[in-house]
C-alpha positions as CSV (number, residue, x, y, z in Angstrom):
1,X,0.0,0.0,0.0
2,X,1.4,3.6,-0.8
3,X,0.5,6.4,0.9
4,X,1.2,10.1,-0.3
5,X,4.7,11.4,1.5
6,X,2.5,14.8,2.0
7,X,-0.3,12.8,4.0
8,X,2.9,10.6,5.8
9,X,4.5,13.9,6.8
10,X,1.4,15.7,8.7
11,X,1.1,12.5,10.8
12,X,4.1,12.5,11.7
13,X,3.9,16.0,13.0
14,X,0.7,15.6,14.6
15,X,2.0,12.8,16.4
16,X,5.0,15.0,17.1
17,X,3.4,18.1,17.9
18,X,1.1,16.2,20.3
19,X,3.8,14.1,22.2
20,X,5.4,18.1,23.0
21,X,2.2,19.2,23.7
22,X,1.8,16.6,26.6
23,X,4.8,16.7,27.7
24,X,4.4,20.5,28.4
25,X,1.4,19.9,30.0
26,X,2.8,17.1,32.1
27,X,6.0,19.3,33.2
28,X,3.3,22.5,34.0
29,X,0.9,20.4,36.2
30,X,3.7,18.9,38.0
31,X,5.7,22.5,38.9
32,X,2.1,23.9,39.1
33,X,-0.1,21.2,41.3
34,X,0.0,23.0,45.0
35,X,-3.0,21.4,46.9
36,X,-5.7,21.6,44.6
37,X,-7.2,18.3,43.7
38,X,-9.3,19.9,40.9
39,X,-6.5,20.6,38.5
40,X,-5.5,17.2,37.7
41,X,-8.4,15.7,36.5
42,X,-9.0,18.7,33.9
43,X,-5.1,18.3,33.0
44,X,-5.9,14.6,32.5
45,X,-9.6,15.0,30.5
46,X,-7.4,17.9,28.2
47,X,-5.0,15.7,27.1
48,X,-7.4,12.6,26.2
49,X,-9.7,15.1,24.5
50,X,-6.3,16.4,22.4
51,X,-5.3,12.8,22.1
52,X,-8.6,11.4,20.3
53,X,-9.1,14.6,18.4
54,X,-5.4,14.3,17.2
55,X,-5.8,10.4,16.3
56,X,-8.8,10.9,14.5
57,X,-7.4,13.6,12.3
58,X,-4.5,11.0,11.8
59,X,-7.0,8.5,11.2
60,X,-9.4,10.3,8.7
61,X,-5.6,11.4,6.9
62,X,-4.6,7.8,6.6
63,X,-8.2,5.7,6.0
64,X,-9.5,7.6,2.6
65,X,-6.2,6.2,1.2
66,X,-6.7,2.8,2.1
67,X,-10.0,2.8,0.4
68,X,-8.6,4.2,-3.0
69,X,-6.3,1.9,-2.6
70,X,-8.3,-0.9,-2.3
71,X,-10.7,0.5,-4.7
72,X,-7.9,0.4,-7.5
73,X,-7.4,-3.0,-7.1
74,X,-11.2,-3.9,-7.6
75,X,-11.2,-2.2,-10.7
76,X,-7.9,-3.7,-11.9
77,X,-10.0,-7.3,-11.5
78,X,-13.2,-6.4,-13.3
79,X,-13.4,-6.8,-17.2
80,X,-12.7,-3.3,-18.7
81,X,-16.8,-2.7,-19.4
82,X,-17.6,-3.2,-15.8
83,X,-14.8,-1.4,-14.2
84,X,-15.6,1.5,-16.8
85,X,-19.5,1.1,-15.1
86,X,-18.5,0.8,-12.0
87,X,-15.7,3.8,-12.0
88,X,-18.6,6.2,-13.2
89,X,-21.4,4.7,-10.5
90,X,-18.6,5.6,-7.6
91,X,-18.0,9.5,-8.7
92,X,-21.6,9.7,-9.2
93,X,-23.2,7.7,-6.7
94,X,-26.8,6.9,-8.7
95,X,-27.0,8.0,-12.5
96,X,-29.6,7.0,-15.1
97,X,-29.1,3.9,-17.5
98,X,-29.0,6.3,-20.6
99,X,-26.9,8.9,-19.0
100,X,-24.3,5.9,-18.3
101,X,-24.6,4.6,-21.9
102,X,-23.8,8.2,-23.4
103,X,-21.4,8.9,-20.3
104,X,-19.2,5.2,-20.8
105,X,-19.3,5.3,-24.4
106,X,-20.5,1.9,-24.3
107,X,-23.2,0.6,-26.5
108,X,-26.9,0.2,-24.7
109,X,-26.8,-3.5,-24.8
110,X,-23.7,-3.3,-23.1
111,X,-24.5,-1.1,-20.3
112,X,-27.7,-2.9,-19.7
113,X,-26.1,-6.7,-19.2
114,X,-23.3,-4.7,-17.0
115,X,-25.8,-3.1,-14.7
116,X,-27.7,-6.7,-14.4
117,X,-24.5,-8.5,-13.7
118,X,-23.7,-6.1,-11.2
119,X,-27.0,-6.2,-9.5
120,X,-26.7,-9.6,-9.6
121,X,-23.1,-9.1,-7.2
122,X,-25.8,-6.9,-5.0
123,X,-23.1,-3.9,-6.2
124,X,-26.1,-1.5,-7.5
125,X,-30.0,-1.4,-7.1
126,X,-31.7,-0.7,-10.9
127,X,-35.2,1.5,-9.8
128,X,-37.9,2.2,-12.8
129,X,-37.4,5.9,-13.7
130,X,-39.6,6.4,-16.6
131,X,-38.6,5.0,-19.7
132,X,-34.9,4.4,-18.3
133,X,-34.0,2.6,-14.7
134,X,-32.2,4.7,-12.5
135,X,-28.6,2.7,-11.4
136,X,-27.7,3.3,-7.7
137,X,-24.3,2.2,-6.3
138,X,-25.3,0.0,-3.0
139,X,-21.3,-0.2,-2.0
C-alpha cells in the first residue's frame, strides 16, 4: 500500500506536535499542582480530548487512502466494461441507465447486461425511472 509522502508527513507531525504538547502539560501540572485536587483531572480529560481529536485527524488522513487503494485494485480485476460502469457509479453515486450509456461510451446493450451483472453481485439497485432505470451504487 502507498500512501502520499505529503499525508505521511502531517502524521508524523501531529503525532509530534502532540507528544510536545503533553509533555508540556505534564511538566506544567507537575511544577504547578499545589494542593488543589481539581487541576488534575482537567489536565488529564485535556490531554485525552487532544489525544482522540489528534488520532482521529490522523485516522481520517490515513483511511481515505486505504479505500482508493483498495478500490484500485477492484477495478484492476473487473473486465474493462464493468470497471468503466462501475468507476462512473462511484463519482456519481446513482446515475440514469441512458446517462451511463452516453457517459461510458458503451453501447446500450452493453450497459444494460453490466448493470444486471452487477445487480446480480448486489453492487447496484436498478429502480424504474420512466422509460430508463435509474442505477444506484449500493457499496
Amino acid at each position: 500500500m502507498e500512501i502520499k509522502k505529503e499525508r505521511l508527513l502531517v502524521t508524523i507531525v501531529l503525532v509530534g506536535i502532540l507528544g510536545v504538547l503533553i509533555t508540556i502539560f505534564s511538566l506544567y501540572h507537575a511544577a504547578h499542582m499545589g494542593n488543589s485536587m481539581w487541576e488534575y483531572p482537567f489536565f488529564l480529560y485535556g490531554t485525552s480530548v487532544l489525544s482522540l481529536a489528534i488520532g482521529g485527524f490522523v485516522v481520517y488522513l490515513l483511511e481515505e487512502k486505504v479505500s482508493t487503494f483498495q478500490l484500485e485494485k477492484l477495478l484492476s480485476v473487473l473486465p474493462a466494461g464493468e470497471a468503466k460502469v462501475l468507476k462512473l457509479l462511484i463519482e456519481r453515486k446513482e446515475v440514469d441507465q441512458n446517462r451511463l450509456v452516453t457517459l461510458s461510451g458503451l453501447s446500450r446493450v452493453k450497459v444494460s447486461r453490466i448493470v444486471s451483472v452487477l445487480e446480480q453481485r448486489k453492487i447496484v439497485e436498478k429502480k424504474k425511472q420512466g422509460y430508463t432505470n435509474l442505477v444506484i451504487l449500493k457499496i
